[in-house]
PDB file with SEQRES, HELIX, SHEET and CRYST1 records, atoms N, CA, C and O in Angstrom:
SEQRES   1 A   68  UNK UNK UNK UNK UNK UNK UNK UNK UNK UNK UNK UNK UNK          
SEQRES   2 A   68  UNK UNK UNK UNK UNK UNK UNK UNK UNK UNK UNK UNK UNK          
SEQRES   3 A   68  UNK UNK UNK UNK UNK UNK UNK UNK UNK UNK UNK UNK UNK          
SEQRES   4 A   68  UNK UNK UNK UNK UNK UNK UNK UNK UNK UNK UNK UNK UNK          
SEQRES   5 A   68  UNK UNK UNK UNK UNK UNK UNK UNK UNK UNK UNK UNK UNK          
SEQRES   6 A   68  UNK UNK UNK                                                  
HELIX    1 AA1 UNK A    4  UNK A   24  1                                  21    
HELIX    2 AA2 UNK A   34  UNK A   38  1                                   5    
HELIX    3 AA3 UNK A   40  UNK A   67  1                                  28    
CRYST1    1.000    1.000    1.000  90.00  90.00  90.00 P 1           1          
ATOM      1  N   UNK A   1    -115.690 -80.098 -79.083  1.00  0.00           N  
ATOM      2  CA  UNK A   1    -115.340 -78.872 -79.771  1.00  0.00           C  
ATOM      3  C   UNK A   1    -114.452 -78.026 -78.858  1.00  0.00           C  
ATOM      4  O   UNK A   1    -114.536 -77.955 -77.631  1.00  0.00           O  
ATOM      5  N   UNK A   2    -113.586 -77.394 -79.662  1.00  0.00           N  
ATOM      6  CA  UNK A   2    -112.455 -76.609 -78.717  1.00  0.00           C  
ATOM      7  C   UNK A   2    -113.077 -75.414 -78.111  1.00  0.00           C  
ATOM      8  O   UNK A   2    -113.854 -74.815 -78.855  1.00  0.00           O  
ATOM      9  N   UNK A   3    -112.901 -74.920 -76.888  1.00  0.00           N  
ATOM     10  CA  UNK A   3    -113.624 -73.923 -76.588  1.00  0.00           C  
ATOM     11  C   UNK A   3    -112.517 -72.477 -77.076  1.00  0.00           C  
ATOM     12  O   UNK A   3    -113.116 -71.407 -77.187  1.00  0.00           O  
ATOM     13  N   UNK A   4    -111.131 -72.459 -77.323  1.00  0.00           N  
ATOM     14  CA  UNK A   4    -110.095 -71.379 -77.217  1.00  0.00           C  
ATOM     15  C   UNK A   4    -110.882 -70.535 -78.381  1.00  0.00           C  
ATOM     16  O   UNK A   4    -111.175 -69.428 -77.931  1.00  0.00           O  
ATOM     17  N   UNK A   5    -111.387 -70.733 -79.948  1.00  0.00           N  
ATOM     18  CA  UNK A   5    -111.878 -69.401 -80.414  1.00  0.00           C  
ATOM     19  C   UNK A   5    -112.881 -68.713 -79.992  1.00  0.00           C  
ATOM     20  O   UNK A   5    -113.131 -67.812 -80.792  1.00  0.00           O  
ATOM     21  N   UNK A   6    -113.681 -68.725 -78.960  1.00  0.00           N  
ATOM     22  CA  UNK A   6    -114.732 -68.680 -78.509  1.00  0.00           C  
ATOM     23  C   UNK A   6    -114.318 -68.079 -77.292  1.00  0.00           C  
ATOM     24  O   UNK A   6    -114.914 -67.035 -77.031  1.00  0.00           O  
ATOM     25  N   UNK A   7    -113.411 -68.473 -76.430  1.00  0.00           N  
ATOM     26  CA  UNK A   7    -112.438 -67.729 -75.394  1.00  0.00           C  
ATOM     27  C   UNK A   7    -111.891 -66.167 -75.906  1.00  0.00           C  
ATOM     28  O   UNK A   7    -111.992 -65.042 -75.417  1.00  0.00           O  
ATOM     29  N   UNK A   8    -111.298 -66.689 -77.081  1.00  0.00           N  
ATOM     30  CA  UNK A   8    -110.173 -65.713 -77.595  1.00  0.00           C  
ATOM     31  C   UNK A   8    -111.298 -64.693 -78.347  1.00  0.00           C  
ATOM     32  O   UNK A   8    -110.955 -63.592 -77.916  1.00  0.00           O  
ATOM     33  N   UNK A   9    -112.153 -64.527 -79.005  1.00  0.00           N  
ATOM     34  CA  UNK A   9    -112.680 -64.141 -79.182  1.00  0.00           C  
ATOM     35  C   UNK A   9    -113.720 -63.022 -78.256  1.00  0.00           C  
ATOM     36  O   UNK A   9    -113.991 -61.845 -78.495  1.00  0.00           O  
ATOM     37  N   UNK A  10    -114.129 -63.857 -77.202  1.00  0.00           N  
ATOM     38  CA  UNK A  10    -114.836 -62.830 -76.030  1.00  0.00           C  
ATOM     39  C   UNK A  10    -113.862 -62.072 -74.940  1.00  0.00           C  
ATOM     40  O   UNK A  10    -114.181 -61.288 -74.046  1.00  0.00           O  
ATOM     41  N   UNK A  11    -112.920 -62.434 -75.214  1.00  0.00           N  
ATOM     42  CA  UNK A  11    -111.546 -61.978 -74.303  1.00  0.00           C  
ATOM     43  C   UNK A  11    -111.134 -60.104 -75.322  1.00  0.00           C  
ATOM     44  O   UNK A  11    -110.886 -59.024 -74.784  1.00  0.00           O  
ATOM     45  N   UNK A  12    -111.192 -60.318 -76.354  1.00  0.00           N  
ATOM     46  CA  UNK A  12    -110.963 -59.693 -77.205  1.00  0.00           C  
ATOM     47  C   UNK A  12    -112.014 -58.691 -77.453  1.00  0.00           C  
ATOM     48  O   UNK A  12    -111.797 -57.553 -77.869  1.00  0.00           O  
ATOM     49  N   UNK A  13    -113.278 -59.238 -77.143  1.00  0.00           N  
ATOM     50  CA  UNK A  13    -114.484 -57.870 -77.106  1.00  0.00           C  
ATOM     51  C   UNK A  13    -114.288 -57.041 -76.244  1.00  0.00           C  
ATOM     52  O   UNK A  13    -114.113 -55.828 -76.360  1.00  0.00           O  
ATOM     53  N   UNK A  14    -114.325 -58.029 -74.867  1.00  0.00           N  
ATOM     54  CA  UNK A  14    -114.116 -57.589 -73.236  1.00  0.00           C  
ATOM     55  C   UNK A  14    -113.085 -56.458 -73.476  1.00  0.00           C  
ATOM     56  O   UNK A  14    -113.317 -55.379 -72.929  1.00  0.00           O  
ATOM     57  N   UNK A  15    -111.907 -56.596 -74.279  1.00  0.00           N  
ATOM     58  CA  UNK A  15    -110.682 -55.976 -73.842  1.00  0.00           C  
ATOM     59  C   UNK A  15    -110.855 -54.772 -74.889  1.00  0.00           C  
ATOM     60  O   UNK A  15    -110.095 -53.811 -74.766  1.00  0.00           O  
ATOM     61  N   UNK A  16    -111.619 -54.772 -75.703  1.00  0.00           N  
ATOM     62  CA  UNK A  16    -112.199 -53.765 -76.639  1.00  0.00           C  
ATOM     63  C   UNK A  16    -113.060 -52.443 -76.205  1.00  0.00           C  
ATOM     64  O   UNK A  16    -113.101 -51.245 -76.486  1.00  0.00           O  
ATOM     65  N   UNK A  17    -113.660 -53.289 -75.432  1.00  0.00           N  
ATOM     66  CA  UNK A  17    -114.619 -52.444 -74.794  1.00  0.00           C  
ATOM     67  C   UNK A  17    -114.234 -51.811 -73.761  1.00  0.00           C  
ATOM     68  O   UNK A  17    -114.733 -50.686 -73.732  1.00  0.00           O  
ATOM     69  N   UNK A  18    -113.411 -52.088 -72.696  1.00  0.00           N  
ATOM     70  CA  UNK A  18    -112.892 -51.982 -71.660  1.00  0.00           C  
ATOM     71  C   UNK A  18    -112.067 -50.137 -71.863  1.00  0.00           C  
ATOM     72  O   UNK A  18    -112.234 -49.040 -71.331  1.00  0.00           O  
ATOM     73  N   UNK A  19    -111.094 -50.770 -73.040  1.00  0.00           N  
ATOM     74  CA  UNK A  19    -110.196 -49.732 -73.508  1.00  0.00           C  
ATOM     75  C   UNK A  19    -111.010 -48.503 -73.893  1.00  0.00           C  
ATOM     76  O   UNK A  19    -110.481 -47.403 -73.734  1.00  0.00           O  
ATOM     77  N   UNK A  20    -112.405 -48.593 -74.446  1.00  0.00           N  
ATOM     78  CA  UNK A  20    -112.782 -47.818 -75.172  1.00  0.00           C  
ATOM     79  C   UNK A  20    -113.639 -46.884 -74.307  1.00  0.00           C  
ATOM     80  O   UNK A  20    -114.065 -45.819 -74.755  1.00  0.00           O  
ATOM     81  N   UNK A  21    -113.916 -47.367 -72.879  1.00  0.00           N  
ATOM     82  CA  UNK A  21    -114.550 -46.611 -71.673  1.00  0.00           C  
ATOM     83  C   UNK A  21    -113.409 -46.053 -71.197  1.00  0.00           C  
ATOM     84  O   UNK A  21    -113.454 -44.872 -70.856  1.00  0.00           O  
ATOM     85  N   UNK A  22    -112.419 -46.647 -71.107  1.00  0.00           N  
ATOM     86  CA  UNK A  22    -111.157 -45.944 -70.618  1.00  0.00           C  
ATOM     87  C   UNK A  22    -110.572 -44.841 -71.014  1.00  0.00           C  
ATOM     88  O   UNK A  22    -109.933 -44.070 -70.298  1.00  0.00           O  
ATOM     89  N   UNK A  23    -110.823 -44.723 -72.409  1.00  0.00           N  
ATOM     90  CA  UNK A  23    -109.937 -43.864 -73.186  1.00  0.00           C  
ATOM     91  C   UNK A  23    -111.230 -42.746 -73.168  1.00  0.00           C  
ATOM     92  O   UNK A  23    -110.872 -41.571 -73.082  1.00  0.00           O  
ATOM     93  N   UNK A  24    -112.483 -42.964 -73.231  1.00  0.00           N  
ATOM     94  CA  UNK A  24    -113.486 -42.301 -73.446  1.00  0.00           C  
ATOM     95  C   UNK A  24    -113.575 -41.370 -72.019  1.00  0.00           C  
ATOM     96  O   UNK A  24    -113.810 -40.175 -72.193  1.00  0.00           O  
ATOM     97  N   UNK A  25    -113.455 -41.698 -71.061  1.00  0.00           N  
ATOM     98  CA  UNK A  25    -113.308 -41.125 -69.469  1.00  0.00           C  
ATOM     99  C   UNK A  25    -111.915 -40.575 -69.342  1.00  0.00           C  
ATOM    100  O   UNK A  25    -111.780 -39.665 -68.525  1.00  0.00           O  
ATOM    101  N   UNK A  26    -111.149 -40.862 -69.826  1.00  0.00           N  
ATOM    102  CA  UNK A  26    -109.554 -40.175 -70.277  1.00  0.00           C  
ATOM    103  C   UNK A  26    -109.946 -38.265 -69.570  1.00  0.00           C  
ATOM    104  O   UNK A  26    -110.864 -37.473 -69.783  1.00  0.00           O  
ATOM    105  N   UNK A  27    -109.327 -38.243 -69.144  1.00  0.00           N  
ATOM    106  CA  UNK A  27    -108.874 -36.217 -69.101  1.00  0.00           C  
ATOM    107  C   UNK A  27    -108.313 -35.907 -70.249  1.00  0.00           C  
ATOM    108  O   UNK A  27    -108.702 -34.807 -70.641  1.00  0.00           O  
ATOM    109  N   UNK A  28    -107.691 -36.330 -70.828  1.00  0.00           N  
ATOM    110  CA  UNK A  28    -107.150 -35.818 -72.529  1.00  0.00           C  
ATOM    111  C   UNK A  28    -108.326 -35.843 -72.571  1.00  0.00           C  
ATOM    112  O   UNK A  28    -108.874 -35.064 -71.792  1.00  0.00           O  
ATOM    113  N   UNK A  29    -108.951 -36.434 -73.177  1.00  0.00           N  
ATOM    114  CA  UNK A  29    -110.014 -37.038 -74.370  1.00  0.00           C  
ATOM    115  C   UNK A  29    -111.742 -36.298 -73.863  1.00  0.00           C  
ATOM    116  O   UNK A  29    -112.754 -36.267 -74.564  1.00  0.00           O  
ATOM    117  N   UNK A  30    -111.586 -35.840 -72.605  1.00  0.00           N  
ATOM    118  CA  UNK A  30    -112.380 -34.794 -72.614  1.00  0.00           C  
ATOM    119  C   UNK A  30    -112.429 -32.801 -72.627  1.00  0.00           C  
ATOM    120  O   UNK A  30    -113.298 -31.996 -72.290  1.00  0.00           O  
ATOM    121  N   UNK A  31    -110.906 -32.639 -73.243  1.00  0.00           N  
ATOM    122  CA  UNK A  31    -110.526 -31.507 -73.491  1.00  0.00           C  
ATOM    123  C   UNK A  31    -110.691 -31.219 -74.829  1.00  0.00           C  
ATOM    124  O   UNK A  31    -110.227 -32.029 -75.632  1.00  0.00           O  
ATOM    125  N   UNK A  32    -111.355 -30.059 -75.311  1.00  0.00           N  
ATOM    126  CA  UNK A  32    -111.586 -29.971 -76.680  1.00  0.00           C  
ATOM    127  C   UNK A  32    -110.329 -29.748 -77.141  1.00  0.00           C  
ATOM    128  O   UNK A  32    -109.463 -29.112 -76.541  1.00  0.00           O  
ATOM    129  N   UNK A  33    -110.204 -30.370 -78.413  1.00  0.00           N  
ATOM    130  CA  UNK A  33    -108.964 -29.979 -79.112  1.00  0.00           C  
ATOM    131  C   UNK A  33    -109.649 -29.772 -81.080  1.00  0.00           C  
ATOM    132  O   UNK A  33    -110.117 -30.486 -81.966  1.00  0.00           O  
ATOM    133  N   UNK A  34    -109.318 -28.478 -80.874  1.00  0.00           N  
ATOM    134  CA  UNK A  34    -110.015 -27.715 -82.559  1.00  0.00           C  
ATOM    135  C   UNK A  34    -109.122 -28.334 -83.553  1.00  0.00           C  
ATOM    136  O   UNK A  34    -109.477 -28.400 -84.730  1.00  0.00           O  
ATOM    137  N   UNK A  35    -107.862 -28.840 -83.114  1.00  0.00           N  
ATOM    138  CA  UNK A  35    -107.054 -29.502 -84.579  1.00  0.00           C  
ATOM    139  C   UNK A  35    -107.758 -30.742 -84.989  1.00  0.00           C  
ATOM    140  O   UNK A  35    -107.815 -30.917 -86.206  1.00  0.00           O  
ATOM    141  N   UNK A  36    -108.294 -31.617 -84.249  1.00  0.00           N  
ATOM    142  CA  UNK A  36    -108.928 -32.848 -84.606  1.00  0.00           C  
ATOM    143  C   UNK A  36    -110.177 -32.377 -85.420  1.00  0.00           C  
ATOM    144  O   UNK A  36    -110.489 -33.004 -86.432  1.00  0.00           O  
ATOM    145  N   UNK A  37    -111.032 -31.100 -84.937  1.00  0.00           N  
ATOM    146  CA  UNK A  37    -112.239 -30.950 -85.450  1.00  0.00           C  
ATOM    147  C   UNK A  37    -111.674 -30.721 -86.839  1.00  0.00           C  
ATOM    148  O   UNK A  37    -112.365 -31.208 -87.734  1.00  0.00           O  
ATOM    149  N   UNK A  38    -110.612 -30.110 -87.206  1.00  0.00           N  
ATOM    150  CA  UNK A  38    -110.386 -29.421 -88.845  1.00  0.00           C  
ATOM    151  C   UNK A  38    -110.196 -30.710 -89.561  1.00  0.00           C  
ATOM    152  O   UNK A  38    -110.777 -31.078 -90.581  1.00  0.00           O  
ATOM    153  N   UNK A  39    -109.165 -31.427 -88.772  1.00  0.00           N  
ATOM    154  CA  UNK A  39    -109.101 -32.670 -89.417  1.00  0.00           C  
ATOM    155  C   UNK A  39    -110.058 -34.065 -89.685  1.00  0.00           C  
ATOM    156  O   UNK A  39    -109.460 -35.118 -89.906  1.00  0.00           O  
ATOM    157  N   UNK A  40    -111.043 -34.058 -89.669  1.00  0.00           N  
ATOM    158  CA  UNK A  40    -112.461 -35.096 -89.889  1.00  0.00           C  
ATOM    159  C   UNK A  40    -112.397 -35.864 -90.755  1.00  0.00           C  
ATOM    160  O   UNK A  40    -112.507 -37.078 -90.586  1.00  0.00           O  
ATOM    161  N   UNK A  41    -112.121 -35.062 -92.336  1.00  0.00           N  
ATOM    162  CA  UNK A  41    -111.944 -35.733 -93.302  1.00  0.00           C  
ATOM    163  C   UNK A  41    -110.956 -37.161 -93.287  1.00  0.00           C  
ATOM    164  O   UNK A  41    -111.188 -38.316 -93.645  1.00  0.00           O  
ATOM    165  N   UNK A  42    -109.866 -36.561 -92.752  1.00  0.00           N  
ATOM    166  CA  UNK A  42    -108.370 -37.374 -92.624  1.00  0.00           C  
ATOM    167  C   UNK A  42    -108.751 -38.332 -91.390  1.00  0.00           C  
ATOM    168  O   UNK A  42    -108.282 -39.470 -91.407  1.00  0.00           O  
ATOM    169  N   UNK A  43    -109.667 -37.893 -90.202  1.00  0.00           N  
ATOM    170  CA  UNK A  43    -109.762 -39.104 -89.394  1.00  0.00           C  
ATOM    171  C   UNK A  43    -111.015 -40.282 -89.572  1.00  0.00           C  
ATOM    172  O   UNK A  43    -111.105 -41.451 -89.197  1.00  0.00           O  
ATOM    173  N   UNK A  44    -111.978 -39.318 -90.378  1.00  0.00           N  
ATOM    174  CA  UNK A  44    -112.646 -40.384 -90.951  1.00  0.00           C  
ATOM    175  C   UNK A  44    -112.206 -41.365 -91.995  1.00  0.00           C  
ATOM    176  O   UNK A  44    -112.698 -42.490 -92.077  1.00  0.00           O  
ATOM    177  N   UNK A  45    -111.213 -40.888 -92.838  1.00  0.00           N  
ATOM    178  CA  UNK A  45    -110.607 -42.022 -92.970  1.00  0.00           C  
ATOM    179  C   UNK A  45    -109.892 -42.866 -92.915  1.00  0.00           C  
ATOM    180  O   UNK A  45    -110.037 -43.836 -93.659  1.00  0.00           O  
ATOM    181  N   UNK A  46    -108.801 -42.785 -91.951  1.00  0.00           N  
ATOM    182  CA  UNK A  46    -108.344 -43.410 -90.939  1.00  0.00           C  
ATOM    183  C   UNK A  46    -109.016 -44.578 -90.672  1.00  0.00           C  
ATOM    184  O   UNK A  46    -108.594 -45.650 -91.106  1.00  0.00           O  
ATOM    185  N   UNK A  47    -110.033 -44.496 -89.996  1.00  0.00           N  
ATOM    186  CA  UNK A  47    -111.147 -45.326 -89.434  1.00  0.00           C  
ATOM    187  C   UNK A  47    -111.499 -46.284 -90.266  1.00  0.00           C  
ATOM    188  O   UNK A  47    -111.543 -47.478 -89.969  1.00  0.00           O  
ATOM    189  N   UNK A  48    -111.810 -45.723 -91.528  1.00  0.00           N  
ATOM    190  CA  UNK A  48    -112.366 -46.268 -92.710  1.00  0.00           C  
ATOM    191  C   UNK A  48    -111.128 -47.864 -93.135  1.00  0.00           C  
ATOM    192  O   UNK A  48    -111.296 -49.063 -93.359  1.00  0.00           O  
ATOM    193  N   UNK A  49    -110.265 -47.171 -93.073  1.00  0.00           N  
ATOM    194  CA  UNK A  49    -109.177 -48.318 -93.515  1.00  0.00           C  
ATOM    195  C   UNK A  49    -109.169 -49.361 -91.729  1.00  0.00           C  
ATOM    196  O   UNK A  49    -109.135 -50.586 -91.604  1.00  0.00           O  
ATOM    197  N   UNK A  50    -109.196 -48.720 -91.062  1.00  0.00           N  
ATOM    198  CA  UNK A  50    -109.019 -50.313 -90.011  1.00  0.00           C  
ATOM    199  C   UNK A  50    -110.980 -50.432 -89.930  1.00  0.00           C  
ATOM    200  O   UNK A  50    -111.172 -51.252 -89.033  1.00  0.00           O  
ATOM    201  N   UNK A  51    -111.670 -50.201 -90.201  1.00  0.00           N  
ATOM    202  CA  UNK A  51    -112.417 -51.391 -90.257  1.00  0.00           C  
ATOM    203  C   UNK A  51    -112.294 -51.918 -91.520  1.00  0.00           C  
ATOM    204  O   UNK A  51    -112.604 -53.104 -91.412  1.00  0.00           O  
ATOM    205  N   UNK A  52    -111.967 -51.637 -92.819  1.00  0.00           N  
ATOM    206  CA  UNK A  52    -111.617 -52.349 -94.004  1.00  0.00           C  
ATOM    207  C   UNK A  52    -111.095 -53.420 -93.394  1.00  0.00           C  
ATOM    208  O   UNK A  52    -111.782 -54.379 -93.042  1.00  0.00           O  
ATOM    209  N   UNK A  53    -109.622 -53.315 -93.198  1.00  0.00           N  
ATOM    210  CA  UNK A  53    -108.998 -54.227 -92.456  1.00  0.00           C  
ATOM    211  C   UNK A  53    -109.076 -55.434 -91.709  1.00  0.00           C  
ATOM    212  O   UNK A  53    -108.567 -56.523 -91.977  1.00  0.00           O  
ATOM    213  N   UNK A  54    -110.040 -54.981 -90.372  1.00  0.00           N  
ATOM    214  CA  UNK A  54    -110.225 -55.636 -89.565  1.00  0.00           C  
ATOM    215  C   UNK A  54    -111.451 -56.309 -90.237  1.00  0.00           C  
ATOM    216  O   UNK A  54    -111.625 -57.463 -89.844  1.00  0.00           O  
ATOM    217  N   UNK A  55    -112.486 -55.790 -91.302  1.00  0.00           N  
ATOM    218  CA  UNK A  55    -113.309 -56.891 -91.602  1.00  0.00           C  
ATOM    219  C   UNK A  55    -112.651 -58.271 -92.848  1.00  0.00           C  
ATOM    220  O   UNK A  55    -113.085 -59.414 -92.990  1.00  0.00           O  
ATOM    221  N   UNK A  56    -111.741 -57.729 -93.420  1.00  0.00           N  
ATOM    222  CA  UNK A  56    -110.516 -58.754 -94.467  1.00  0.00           C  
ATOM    223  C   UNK A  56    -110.139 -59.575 -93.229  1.00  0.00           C  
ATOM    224  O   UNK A  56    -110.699 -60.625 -92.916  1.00  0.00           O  
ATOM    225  N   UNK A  57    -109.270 -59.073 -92.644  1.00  0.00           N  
ATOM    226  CA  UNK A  57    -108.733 -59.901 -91.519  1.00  0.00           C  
ATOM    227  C   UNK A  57    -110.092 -60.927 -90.684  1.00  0.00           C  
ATOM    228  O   UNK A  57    -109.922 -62.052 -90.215  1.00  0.00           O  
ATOM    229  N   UNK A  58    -110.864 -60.462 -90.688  1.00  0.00           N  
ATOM    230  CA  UNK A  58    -112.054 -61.352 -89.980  1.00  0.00           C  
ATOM    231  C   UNK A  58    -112.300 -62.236 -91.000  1.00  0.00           C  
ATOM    232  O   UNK A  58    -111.954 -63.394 -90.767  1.00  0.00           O  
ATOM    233  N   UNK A  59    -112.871 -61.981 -92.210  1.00  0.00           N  
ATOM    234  CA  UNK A  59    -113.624 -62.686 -92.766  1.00  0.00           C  
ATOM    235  C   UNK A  59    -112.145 -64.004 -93.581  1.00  0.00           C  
ATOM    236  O   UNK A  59    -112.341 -65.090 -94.126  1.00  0.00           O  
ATOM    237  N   UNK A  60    -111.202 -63.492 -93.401  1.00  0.00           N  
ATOM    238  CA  UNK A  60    -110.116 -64.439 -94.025  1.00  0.00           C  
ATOM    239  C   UNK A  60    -110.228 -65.446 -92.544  1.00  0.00           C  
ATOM    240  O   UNK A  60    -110.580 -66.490 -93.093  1.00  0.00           O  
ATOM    241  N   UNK A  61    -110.193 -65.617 -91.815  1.00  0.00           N  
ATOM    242  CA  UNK A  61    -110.163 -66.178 -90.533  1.00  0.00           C  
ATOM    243  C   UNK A  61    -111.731 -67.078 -90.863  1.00  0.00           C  
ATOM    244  O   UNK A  61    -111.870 -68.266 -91.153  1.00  0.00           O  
ATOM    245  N   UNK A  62    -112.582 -66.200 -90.722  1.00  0.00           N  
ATOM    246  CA  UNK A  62    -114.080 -67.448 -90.864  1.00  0.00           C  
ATOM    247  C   UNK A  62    -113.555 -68.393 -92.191  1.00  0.00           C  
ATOM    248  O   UNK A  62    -113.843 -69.590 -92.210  1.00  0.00           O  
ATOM    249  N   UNK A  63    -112.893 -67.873 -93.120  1.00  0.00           N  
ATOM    250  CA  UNK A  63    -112.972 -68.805 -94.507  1.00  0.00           C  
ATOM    251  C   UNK A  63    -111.917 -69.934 -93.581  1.00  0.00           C  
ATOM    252  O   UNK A  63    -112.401 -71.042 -93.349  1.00  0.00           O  
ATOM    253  N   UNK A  64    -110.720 -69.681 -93.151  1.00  0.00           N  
ATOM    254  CA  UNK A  64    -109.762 -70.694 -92.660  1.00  0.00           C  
ATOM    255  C   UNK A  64    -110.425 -71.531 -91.787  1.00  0.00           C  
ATOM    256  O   UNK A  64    -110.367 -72.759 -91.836  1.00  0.00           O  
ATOM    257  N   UNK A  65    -110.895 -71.046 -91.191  1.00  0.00           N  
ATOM    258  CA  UNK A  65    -111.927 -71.793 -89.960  1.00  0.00           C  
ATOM    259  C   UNK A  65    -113.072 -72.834 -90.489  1.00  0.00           C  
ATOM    260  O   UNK A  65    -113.413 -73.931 -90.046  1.00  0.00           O  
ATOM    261  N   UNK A  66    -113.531 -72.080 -91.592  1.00  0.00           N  
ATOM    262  CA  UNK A  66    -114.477 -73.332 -92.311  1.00  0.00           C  
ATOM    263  C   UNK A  66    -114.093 -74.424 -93.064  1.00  0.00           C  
ATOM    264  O   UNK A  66    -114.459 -75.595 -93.153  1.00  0.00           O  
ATOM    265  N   UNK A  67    -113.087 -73.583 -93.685  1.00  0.00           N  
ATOM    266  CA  UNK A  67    -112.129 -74.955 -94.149  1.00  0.00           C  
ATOM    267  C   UNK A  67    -111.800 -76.324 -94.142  1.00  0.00           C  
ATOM    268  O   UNK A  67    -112.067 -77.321 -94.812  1.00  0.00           O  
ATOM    269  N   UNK A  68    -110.724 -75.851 -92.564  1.00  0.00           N  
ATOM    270  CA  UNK A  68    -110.414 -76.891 -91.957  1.00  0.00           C  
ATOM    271  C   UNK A  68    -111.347 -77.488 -90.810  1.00  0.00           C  
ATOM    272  O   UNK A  68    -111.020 -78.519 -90.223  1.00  0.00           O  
TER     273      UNK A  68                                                      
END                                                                             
């Protein structure tokens, strides 16, 4: 069995996670900013559409994968 989706895949958490301590420890990103608070509605859904996304995009990938 090929090991690369299984690579590519934990390479891709790693680098997920990585970014997301990074950006989270950021000096921006610990300065309050009141325009983001007004805006919630609009960034919650934002959000809403890339995990839509990213779960289409996933689950089209498991169907190809089972496939073949």
């Amino acid at each position: 069995m090929s090991w690369l989706p299984y690579i590519l895949i934990i390479g891709i958490a790693l680098f997920g996670g990585i970014a997301t301590l990074i950006i989270g420890n950021s000096k921006a990103n610990q300065t309050s900013n009141p325009e983001y608070d007004r805006r919630t509605k609009q960034n919650l859904s934002r959000l809403t559409y890339v995990y839509v996304g990213a779960i289409v995009l996933g689950m089209g990938g498991l169907i190809l994968y089972l496939v073949n």
